[in-house]
N, C-alpha and C positions, 0 to 999 in steps of 0.2 A: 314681393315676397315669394322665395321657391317655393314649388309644390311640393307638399308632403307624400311619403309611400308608408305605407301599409300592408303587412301579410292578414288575411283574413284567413284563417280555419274553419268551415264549416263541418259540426261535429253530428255526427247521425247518431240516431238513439238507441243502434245496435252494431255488435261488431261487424253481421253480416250484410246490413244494407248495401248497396239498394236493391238487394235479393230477396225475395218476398213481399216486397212494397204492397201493403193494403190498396182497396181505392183511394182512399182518404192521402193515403201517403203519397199516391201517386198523383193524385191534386194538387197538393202544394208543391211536389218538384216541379210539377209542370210549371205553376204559377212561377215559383222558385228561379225556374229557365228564361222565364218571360223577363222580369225583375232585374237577371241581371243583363241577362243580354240587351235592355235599353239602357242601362250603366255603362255599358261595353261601349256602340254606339254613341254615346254622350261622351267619351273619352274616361269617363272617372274608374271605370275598370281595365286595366292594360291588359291583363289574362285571367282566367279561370277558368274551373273545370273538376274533374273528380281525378283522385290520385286511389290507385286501385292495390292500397297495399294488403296483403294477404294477411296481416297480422289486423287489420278491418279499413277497408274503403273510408277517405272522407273528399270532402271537397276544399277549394281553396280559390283565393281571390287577391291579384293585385291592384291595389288601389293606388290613385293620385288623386287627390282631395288639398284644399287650403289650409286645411285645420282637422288635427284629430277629431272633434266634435262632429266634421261630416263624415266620415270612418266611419265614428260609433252610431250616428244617426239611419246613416246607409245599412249597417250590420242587422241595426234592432226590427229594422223596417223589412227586411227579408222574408218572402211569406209563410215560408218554410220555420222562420224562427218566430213570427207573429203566431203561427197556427202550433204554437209549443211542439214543435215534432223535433228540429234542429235546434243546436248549440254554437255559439262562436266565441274563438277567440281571436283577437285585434292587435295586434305585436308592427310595433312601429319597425320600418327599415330600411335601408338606404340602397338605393339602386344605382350599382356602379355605373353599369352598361348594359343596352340593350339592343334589339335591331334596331327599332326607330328611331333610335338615337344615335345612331350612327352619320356622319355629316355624308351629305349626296354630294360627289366628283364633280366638278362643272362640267 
């Protein structure tokens, strides 16, 4: 069965974050960092990172997973969303092309 993609939006709980991050706040992005970056490693996350739009910062996340269910599982489990400070949304999507997926020339 192909692998499924996933846009993940991670939604911060002000327009201005990640400016003024409490300690607290800045605890869970750290953990947050940690979290996804062994997803990344693991292959289940292709990219993410923060999108710094002026109308308010958030983050985002491409995933390949087998099944929505590890998507949503992945999302919920985020420490940033565990420690109620972030929000997400999980919008399924298909990925034409990418660099790695580009076939290597003999």
């Amino acid at each position: 069965m192909p692998k499924q993609h996933f846009f993940m939006r991670l939604i911060a709980p002000r327009p201005i974050f990640p400016g003024g991050m409490t300690d607290e706040e800045l605890g869970l992005m750290k953990q947050h960092v940690q979290y996804v970056g062994h997803a990344f490693d693991a292959g289940v996350v292709l990219a993410f990172g923060p999108v710094l739009d002026p109308a308010g910062a958030f983050g985002i996340a491409l995933l390949e997973v087998d099944e929505g269910a590890e998507a949503e599982e992945f999302a919920r489990k985020d420490p940033s969303i565990v420690g109620g400070m972030n929000t997400f949304t999980l919008t399924p999507m298909k990925i034409a092309a990418s660099q790695s997926s580009k076939a290597v020339a003999p």
